[in-house]
VEXKOLDO-373230 format. One record per residue (C-alpha): x, y, z; chain. Coordinates in nm, 3 decimals. Layout:
REM residues N
<u X	v Y	w Z	ch A>
...
***
This chain:
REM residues 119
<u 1.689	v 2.717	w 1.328	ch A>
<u 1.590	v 2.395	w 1.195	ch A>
<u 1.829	v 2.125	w 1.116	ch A>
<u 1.884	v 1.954	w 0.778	ch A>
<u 1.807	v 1.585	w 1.000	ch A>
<u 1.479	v 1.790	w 1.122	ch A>
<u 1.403	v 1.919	w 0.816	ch A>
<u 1.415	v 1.588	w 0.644	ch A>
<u 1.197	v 1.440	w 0.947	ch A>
<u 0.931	v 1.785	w 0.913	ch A>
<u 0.927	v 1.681	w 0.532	ch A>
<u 0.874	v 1.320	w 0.578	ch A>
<u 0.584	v 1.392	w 0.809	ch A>
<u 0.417	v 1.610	w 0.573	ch A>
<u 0.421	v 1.412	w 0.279	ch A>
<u 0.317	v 1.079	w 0.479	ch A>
<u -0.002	v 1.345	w 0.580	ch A>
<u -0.066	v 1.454	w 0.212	ch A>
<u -0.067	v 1.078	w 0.102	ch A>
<u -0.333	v 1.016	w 0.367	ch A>
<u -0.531	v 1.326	w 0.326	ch A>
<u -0.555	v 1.243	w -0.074	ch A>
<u -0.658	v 0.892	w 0.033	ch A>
<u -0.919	v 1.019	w 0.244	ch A>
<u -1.031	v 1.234	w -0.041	ch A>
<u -1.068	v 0.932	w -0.280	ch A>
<u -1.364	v 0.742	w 0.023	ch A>
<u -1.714	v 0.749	w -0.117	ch A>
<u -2.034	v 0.744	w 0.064	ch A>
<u -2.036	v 0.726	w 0.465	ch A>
<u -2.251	v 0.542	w 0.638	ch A>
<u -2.251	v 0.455	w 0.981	ch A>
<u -2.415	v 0.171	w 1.180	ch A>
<u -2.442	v -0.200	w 1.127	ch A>
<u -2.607	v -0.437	w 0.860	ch A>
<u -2.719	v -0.807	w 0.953	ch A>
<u -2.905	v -1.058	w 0.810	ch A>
<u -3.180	v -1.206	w 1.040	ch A>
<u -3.480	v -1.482	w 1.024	ch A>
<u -3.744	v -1.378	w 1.255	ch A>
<u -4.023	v -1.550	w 1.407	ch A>
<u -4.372	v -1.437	w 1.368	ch A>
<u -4.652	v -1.411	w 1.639	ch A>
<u -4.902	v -1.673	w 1.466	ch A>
<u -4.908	v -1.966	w 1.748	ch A>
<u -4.942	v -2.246	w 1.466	ch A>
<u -4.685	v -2.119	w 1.221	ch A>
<u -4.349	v -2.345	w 1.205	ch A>
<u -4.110	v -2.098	w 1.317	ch A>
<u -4.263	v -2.110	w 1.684	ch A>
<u -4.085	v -2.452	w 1.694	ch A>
<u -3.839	v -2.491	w 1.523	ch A>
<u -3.564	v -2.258	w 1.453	ch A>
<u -3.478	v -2.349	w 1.104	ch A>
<u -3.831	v -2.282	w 0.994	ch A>
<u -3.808	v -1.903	w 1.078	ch A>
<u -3.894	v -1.628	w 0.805	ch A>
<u -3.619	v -1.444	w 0.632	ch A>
<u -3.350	v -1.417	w 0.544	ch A>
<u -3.432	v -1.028	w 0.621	ch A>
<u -3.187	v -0.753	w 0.599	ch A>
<u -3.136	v -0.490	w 0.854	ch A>
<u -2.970	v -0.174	w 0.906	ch A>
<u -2.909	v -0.068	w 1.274	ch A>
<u -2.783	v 0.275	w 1.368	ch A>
<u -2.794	v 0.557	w 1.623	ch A>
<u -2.925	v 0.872	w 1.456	ch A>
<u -3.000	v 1.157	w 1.666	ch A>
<u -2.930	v 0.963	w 2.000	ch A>
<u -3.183	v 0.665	w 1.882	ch A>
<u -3.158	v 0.345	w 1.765	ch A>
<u -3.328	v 0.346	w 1.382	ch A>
<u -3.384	v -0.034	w 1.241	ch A>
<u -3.431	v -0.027	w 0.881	ch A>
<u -3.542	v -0.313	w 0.623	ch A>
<u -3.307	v -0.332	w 0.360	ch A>
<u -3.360	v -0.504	w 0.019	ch A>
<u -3.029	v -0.704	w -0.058	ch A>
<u -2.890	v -0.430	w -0.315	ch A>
<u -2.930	v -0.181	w -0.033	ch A>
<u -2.719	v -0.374	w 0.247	ch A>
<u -2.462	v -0.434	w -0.033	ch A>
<u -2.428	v -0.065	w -0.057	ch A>
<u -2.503	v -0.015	w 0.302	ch A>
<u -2.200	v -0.223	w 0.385	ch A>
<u -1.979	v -0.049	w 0.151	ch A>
<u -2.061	v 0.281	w 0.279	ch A>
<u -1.986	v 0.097	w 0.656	ch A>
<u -1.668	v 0.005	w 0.561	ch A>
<u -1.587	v 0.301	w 0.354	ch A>
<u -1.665	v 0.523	w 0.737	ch A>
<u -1.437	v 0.293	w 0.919	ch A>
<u -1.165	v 0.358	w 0.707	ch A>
<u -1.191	v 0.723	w 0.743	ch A>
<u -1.217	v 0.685	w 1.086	ch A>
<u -0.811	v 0.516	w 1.093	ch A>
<u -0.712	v 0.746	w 0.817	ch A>
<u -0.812	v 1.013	w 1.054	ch A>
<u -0.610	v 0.849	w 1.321	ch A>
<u -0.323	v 0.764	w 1.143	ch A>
<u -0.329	v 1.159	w 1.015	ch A>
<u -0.336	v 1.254	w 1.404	ch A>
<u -0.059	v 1.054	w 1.506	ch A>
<u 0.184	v 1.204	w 1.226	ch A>
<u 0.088	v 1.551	w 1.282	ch A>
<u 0.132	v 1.476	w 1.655	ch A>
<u 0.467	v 1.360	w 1.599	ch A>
<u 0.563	v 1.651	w 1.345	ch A>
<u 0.420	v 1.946	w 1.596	ch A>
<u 0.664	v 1.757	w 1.861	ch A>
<u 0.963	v 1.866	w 1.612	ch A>
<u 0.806	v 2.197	w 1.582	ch A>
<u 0.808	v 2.283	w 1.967	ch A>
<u 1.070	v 2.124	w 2.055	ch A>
<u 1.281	v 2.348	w 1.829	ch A>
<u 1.089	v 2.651	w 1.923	ch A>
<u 1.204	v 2.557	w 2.271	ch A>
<u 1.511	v 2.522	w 2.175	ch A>
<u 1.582	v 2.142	w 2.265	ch A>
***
């Protein structure tokens, strides 16, 4: 038999979870990964960027990311690592939405077994 102080804990539980389940339906795109921006030297011996730093080529745009157990580079026009970094930050928040859903519905099945047990 649950108690009305259970009860009310059970129901705040499942309406923190249906806030963050309805947040996690609003994300958009997913992407996972990491974009930088990098100025690269070239392999001509007399080009400027063999010595000195600030006369390296770029500013590039990269993706990095595992897919399929490899590491995939990708050139990215500026536009594209905008999005790219959106879509980043948009899988990182699932990712603690996720956990924070986890650690409610760990704490609400606690209630639940401990009053099957009886406790």
């Amino acid at each position: 038999m649950t108690t009305k102080r259970t009860q009310s804990r059970l129901d705040a539980y499942e309406h923190r979870y249906r806030d963050l389940a309805k947040e996690l339906a609003d994300v958009g795109y997913l992407a996972s990964g990491s974009v930088a921006l990098r100025y690269n030297q070239c392999g001509k011996s007399n080009c400027g960027c063999q010595v000195d730093p600030t006369k390296r080529h770029g500013p590039y745009w990269l993706w990095t990311a595992k897919v399929n157990g490899k590491t995939v580079n990708r050139k990215l026009s500026e536009h594209e690592a905008r999005l790219y970094q959106e879509w980043i930050a948009n899988d990182r928040h699932v990712r603690e939405l996720l956990t924070q859903m986890r650690a409610v519905a760990a704490k609400a099945t606690q209630l639940l077994l401990a009053e099957d047990s009886g406790e």
